[in-house]
Backbone as a chain_set.jsonl record, in Angstrom:
{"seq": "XXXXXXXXXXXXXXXXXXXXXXXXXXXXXXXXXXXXXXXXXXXXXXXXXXXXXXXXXXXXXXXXXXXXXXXXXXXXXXXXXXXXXXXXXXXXXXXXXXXXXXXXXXXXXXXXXXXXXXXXXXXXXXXXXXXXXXXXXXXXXXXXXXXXXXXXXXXXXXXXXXXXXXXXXX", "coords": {"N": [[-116.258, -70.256, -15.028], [-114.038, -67.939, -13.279], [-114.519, -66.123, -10.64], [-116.466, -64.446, -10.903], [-120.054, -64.023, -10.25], [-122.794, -65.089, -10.66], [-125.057, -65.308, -9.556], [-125.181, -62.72, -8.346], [-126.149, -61.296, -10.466], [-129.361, -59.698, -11.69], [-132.699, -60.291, -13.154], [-133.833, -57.413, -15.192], [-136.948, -56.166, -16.305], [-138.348, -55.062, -19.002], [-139.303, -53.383, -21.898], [-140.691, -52.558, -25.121], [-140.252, -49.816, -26.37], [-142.408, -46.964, -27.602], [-143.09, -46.808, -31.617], [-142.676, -44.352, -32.136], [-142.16, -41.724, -30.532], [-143.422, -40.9, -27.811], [-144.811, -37.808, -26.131], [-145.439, -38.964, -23.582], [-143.491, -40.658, -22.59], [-141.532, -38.902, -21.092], [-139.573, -37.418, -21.898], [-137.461, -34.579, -22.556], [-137.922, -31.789, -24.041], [-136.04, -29.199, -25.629], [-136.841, -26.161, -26.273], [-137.4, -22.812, -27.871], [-138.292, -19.522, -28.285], [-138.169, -16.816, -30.383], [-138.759, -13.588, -31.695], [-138.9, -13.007, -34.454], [-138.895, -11.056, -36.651], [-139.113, -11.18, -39.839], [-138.386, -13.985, -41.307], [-137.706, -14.888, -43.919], [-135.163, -14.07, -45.08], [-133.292, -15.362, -43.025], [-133.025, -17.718, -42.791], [-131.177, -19.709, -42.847], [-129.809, -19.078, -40.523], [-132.004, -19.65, -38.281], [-131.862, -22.745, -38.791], [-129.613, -22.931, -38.031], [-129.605, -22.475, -35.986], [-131.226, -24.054, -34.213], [-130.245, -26.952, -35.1], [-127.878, -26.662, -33.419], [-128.22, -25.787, -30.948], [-129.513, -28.145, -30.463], [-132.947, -27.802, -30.451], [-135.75, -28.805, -30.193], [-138.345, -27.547, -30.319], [-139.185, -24.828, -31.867], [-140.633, -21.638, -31.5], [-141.739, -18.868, -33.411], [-142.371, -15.496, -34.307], [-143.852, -12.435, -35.696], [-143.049, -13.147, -38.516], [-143.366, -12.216, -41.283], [-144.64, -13.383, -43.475], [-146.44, -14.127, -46.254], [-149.305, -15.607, -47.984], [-147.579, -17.393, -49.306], [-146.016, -18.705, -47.434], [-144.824, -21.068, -46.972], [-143.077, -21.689, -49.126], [-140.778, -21.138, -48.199], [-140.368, -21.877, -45.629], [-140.38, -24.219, -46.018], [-137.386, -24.586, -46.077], [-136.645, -26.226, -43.983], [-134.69, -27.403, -41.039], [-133.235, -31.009, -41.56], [-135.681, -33.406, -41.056], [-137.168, -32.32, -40.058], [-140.655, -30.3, -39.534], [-143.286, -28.203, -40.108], [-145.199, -25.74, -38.609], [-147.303, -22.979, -39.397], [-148.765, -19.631, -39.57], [-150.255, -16.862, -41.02], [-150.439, -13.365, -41.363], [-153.642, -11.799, -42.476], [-154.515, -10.028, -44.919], [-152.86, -8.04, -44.021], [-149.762, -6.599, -44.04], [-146.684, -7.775, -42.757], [-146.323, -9.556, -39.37], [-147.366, -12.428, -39.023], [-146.935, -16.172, -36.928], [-145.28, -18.967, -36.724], [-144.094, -22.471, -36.241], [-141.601, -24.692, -35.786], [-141.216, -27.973, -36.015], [-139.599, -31.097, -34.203], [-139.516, -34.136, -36.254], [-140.056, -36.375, -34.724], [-141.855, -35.584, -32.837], [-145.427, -35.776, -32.547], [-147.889, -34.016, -34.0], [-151.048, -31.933, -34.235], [-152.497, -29.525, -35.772], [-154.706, -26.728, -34.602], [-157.571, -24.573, -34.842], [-158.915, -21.715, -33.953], [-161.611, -19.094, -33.208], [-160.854, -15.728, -35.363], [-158.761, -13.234, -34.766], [-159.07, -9.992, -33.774], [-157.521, -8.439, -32.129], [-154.6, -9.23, -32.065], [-152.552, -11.922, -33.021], [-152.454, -15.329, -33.231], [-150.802, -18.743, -33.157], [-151.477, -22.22, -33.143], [-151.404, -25.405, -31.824], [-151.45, -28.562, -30.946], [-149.97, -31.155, -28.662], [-150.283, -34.783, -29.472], [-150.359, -36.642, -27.374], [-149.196, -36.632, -24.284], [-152.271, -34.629, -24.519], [-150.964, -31.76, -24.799], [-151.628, -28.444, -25.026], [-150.595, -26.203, -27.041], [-149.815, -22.416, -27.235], [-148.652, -20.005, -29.619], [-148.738, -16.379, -29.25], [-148.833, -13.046, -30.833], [-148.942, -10.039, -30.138], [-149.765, -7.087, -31.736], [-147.733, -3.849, -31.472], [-149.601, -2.181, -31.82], [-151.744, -0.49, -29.761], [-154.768, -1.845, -28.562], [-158.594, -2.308, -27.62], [-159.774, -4.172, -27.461], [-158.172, -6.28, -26.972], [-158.622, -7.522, -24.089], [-160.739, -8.936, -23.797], [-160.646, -10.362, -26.212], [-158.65, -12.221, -25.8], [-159.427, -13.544, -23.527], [-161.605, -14.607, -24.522], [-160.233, -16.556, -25.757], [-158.628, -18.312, -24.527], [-160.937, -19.562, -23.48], [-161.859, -20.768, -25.248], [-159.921, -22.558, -26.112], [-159.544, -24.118, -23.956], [-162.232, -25.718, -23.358], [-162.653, -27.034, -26.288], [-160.361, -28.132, -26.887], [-159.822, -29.471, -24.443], [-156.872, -29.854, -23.231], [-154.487, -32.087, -21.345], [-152.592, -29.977, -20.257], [-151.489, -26.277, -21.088], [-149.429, -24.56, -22.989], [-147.761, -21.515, -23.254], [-146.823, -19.011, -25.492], [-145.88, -15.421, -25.716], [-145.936, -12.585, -27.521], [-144.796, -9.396, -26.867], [-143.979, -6.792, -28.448]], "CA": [[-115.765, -68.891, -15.01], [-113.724, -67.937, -12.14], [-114.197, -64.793, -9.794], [-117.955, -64.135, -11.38], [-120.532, -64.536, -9.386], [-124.046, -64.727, -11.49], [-126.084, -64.58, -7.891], [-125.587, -61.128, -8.323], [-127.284, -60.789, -11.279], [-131.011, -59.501, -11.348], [-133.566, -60.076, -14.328], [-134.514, -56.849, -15.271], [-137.85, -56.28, -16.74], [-138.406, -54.341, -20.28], [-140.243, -53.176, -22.5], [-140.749, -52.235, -25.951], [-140.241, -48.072, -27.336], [-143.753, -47.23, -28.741], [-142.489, -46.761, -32.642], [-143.04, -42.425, -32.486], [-141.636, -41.542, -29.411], [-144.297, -39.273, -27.655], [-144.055, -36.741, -24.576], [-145.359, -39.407, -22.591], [-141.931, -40.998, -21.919], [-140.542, -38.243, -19.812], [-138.763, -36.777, -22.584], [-137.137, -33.271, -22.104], [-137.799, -31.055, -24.669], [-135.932, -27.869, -25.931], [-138.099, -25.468, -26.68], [-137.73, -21.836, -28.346], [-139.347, -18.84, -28.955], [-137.699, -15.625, -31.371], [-139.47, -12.454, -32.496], [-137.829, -13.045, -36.0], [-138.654, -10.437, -38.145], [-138.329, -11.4, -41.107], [-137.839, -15.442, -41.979], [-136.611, -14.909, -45.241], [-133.917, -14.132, -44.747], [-132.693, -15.859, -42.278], [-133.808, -19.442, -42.397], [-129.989, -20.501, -42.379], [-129.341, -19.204, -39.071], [-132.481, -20.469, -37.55], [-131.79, -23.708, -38.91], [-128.325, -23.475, -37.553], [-129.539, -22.35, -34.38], [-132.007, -25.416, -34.344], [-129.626, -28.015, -34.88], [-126.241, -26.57, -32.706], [-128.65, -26.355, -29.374], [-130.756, -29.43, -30.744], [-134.053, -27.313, -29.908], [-137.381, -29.918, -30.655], [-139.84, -27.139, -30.752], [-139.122, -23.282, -31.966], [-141.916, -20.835, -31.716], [-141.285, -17.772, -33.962], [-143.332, -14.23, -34.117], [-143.466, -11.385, -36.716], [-142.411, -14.264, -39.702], [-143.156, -11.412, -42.055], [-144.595, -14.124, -44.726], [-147.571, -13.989, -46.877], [-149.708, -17.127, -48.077], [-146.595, -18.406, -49.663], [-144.909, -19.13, -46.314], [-143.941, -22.629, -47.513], [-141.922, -21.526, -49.517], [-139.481, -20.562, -47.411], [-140.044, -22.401, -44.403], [-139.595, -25.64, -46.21], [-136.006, -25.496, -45.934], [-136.594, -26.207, -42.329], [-133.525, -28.295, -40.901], [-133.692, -32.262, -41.803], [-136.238, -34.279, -40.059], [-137.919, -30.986, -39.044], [-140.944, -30.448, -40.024], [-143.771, -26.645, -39.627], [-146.656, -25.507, -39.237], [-147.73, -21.455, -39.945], [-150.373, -18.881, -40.008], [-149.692, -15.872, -42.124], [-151.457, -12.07, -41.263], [-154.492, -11.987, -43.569], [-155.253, -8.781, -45.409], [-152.075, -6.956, -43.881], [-147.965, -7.023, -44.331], [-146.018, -8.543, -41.535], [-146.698, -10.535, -38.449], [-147.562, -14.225, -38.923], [-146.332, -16.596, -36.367], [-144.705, -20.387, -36.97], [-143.548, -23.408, -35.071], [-140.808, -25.923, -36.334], [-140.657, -29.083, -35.061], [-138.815, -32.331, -34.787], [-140.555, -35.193, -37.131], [-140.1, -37.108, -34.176], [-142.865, -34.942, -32.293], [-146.445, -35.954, -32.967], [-149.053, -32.934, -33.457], [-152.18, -32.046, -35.289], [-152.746, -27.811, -35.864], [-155.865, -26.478, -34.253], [-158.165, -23.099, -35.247], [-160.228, -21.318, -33.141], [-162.159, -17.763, -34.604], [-160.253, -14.978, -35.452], [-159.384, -12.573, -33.638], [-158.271, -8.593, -34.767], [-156.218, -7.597, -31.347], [-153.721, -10.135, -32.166], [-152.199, -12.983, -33.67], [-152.382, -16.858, -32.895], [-150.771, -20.314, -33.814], [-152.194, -23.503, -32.047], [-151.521, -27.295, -32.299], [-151.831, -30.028, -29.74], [-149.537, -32.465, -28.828], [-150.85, -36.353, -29.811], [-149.327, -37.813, -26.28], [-150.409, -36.358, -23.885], [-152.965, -33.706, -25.192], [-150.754, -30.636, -23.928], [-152.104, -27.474, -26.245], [-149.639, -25.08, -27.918], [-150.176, -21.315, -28.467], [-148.087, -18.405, -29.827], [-149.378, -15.278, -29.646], [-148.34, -12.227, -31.13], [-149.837, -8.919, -29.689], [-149.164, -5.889, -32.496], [-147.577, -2.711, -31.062], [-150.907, -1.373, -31.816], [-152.981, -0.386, -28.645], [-156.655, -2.31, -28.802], [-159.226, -2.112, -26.515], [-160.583, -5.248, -27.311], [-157.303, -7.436, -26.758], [-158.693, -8.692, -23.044], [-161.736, -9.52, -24.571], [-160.619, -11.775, -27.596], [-157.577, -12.827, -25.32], [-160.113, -14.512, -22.593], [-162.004, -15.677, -24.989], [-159.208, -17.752, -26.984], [-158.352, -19.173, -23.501], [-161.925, -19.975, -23.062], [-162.106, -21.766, -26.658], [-158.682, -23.452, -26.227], [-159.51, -24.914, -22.922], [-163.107, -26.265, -23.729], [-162.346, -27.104, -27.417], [-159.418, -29.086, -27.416], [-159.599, -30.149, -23.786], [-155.802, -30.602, -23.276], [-153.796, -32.324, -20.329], [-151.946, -28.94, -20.058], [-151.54, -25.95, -22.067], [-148.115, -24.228, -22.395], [-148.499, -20.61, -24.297], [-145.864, -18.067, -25.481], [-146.431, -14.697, -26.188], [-144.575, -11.458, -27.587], [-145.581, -8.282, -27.541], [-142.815, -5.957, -28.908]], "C": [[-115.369, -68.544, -13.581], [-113.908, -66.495, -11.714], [-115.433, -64.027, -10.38], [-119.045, -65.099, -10.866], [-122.147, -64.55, -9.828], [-124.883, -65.68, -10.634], [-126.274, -63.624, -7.576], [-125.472, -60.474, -9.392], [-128.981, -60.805, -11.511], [-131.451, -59.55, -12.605], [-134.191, -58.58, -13.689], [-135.704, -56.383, -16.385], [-138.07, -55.159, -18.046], [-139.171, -54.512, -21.054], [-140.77, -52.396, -24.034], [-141.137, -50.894, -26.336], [-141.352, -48.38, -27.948], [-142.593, -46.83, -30.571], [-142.389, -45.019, -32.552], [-142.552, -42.56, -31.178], [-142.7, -40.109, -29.225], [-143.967, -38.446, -26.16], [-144.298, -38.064, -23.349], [-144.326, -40.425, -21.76], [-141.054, -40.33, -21.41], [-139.934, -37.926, -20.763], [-138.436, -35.657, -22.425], [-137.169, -33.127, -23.387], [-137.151, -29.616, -24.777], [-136.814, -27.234, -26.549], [-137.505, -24.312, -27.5], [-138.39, -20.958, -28.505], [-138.187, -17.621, -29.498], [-138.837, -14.71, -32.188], [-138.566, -12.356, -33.855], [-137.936, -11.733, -36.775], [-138.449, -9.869, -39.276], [-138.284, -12.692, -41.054], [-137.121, -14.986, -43.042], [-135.576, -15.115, -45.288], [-133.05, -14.579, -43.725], [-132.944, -17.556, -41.637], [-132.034, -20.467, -42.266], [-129.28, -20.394, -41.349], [-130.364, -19.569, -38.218], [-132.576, -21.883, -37.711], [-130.204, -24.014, -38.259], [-128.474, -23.262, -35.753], [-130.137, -23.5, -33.371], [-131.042, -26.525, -33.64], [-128.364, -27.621, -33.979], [-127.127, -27.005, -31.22], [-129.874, -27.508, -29.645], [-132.198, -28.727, -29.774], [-135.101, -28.569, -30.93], [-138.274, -28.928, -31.448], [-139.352, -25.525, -30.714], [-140.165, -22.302, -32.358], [-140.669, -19.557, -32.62], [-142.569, -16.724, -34.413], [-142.629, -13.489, -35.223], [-142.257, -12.404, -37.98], [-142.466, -13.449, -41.376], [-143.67, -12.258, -43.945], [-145.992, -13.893, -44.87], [-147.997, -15.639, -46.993], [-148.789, -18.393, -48.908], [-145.251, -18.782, -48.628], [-144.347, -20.498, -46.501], [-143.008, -22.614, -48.0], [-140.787, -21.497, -48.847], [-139.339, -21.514, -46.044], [-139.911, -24.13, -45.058], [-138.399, -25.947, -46.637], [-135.881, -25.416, -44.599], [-135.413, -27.358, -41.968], [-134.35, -29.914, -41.424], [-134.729, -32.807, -40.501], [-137.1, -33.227, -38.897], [-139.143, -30.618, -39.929], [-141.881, -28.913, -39.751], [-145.257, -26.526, -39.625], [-146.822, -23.439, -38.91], [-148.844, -21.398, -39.494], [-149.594, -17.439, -39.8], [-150.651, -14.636, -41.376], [-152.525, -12.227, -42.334], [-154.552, -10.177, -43.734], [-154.025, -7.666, -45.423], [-150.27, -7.201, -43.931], [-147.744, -7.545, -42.759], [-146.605, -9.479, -41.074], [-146.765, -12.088, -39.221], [-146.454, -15.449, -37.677], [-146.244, -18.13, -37.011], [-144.256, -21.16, -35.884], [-142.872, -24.674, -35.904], [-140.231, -26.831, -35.399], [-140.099, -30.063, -35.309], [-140.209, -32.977, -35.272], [-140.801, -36.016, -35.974], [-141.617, -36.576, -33.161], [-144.025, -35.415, -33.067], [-147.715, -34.814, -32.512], [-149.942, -32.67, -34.459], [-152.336, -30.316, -35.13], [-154.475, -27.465, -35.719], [-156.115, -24.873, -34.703], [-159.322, -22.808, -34.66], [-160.834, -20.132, -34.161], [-160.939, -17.131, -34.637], [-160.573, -14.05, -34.869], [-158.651, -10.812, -34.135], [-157.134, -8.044, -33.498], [-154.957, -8.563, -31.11], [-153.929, -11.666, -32.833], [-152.042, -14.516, -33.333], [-151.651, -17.679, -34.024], [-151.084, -21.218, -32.712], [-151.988, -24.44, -32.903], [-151.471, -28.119, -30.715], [-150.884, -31.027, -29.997], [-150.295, -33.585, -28.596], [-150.663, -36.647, -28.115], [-148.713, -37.418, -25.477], [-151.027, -35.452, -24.831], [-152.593, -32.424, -24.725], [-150.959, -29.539, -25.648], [-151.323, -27.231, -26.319], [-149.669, -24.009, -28.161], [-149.165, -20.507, -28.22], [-149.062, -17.18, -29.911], [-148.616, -14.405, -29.962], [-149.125, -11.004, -30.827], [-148.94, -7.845, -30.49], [-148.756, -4.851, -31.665], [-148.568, -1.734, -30.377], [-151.736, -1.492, -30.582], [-154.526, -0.456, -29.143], [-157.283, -2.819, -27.705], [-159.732, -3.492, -26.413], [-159.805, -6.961, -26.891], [-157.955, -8.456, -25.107], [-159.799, -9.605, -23.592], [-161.656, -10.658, -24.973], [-159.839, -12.506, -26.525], [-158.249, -13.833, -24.237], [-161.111, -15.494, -23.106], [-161.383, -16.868, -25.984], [-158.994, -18.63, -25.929], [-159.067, -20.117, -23.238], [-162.051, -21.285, -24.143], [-161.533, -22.963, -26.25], [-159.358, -24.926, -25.246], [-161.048, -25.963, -23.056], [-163.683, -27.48, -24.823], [-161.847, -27.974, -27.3], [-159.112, -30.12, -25.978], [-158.261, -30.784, -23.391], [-155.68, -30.823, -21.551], [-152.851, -31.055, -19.961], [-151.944, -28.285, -21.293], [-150.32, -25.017, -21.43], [-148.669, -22.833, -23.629], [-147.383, -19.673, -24.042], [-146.057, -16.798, -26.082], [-145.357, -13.321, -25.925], [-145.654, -10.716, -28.01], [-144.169, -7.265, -28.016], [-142.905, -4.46, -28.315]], "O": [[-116.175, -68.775, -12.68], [-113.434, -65.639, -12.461], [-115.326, -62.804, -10.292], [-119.101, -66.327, -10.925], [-122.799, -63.81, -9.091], [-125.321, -66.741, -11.079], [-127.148, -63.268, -6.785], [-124.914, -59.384, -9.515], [-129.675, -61.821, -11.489], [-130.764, -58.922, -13.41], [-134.708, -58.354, -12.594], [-135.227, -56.229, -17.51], [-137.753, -54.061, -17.589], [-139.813, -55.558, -21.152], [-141.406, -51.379, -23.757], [-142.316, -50.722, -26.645], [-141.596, -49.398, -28.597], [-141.385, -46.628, -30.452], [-141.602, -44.673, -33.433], [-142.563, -43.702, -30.718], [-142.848, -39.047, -29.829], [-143.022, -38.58, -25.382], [-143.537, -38.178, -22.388], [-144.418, -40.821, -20.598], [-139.925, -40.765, -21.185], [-138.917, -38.503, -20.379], [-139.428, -35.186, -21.87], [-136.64, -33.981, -24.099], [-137.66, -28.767, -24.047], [-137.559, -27.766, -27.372], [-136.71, -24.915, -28.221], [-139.464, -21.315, -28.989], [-137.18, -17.623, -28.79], [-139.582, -15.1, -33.087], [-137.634, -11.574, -34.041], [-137.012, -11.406, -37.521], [-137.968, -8.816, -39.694], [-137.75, -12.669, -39.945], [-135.921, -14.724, -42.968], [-135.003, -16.182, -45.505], [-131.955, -14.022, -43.651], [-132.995, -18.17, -40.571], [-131.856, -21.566, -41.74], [-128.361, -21.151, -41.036], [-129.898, -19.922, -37.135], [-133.304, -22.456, -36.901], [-129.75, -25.141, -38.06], [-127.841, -23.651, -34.771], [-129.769, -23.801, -32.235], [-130.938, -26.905, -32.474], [-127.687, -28.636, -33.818], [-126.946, -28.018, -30.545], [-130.94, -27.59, -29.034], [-132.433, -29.086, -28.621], [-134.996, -28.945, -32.097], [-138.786, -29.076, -32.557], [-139.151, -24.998, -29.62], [-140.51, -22.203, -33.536], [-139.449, -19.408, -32.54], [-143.633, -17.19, -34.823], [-141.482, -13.632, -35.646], [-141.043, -12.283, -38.144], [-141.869, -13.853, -42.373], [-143.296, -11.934, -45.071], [-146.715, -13.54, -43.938], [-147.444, -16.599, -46.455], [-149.008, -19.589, -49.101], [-144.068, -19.024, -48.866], [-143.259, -20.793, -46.008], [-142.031, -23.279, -47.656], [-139.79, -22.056, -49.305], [-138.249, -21.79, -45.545], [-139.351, -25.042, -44.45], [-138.071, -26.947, -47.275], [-135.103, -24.635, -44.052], [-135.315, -28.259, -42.801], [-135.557, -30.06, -41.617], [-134.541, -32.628, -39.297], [-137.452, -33.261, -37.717], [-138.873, -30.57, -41.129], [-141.18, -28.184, -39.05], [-146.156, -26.997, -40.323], [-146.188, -22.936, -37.983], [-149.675, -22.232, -39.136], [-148.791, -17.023, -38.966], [-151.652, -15.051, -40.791], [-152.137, -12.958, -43.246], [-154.614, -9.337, -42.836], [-153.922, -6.75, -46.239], [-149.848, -8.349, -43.788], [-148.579, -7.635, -41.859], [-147.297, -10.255, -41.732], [-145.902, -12.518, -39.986], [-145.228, -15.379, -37.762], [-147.137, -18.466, -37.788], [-144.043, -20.693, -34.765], [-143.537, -25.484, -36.549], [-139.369, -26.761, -34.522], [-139.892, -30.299, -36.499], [-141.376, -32.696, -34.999], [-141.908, -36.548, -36.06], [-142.389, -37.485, -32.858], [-143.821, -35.528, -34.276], [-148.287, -34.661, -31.432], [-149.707, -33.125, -35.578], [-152.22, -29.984, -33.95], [-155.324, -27.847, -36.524], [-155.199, -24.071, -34.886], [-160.414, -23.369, -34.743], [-160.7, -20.087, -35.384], [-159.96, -17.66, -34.112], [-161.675, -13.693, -34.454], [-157.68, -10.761, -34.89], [-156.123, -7.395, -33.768], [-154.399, -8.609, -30.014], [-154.945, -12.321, -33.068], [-150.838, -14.651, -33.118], [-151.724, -17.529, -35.244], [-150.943, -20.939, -31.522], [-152.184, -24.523, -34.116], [-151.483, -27.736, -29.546], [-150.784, -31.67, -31.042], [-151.018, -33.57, -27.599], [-151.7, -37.301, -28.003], [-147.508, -37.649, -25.573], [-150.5, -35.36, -25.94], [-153.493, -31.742, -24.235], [-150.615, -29.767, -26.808], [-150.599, -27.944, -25.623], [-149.579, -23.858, -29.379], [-148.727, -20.218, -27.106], [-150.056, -17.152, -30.637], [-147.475, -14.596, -29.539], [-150.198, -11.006, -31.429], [-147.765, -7.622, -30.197], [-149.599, -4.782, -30.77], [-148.616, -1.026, -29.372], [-152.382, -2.519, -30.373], [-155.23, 0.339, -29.765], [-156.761, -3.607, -26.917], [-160.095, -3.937, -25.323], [-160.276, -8.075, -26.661], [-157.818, -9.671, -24.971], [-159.694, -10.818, -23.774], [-162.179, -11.694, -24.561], [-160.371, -13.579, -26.238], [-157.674, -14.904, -24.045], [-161.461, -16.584, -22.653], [-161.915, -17.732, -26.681], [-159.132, -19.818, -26.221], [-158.666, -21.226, -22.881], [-162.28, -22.462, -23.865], [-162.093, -24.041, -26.047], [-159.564, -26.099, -25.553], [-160.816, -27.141, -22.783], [-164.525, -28.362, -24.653], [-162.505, -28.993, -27.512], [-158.475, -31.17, -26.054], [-158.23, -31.999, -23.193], [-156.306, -30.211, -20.685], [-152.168, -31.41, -19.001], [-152.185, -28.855, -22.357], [-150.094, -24.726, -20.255], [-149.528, -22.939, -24.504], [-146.94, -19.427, -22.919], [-146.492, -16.944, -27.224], [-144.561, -13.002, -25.041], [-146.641, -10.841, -28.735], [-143.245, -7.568, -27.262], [-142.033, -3.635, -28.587]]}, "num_chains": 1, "name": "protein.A"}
C-alpha cells in the first residue's frame, strides 16, 4: 500500500458497554420538572414534549390522579417507563416521574407527611436519590418540621452518592 504509513497507528484499548447503561458512564441526562395540573388530559403533549427534547427523566407535580393513576400514565412514550404517588384521602396533587427504560431505579418510601407531598426513587448506578416535592398553597406550620425530617430519613435511609431534589410550591 503506497503513501500509508501504519507506524502511525496506535492500539487503542477498549472495553465492553455494561448491558443497562447506568449514570456511571458520564452520561448527560435531560431532566424535567412541570406543575401539570391535570395529566389526563394531557398525556399527548407530555409525551410529545418527552420525545421532541429527548428528556430521560420528567418530574411532574399536581398530577391530579387518584389510585387509578396507571391508567393514564401508561401511555407514557415508548421505552418510557413511571413511577407515582397519588394524594390519599383528598382530590388533586400527586406527583410522578417518567423515565427512560434505559435508566435503572428502584422507588423508595419514607413516613408520611401532611405539609406536603413526596415522590422518591434512587438511581441503581451510582446511588444518587430522587425527590419531588410538592408543597400545597396551604400555609402549615409544621412544613419545616416534616421537611427536615424527610431530609434526615432520605439521607440516613437510603444513603445515596448524591441527592438531587425538585420542588414546587405554587
Amino acid at each position: 500500500m503506497s503513501g500509508i504509513n501504519l507506524n502511525n497507528l496506535i492500539s487503542i484499548q477498549t472495553h465492553t458497554a455494561p448491558a443497562q447503561p447506568s449514570l456511571t458512564a458520564h452520561r448527560t441526562l435531560n431532566m424535567a420538572l412541570l406543575n401539570i395540573r391535570s395529566f389526563s388530559n394531557k398525556t399527548f403533549l407530555i409525551n410529545e414534549l418527552i420525545l421532541d427534547k429527548s428528556i430521560d427523566c420528567m418530574f411532574l407535580t399536581e398530577m391530579w390522579l387518584g389510585s387509578d393513576g396507571p391508567a393514564s400514565l401508561i401511555e407514557a412514550p415508548p421505552n418510557y417507563g413511571f413511577s407515582y404517588s397519588y394524594r390519599k384521602g383528598k382530590r388533586g396533587g400527586g406527583t410522578a416521574t417518567i423515565l427512560s427504560n434505559s435508566l435503572s431505579f428502584k422507588d423508595v418510601l419514607f413516613d408520611e407527611f401532611t405539609s406536603f407531598e413526596y415522590h422518591a426513587f434512587v438511581f441503581n448506578s451510582p446511588p444518587i436519590l430522587c425527590l419531588t416535592v410538592y408543597r400545597p398553597p396551604k400555609r402549615c406550620t409544621a412544613f419545616i418540621t416534616e421537611f427536615s425530617e424527610l431530609l434526615s430519613l432520605s439521607l440516613s435511609l437510603v444513603r445515596p452518592s448524591g441527592l438531587m431534589m425538585t420542588m414546587v410550591r405554587p
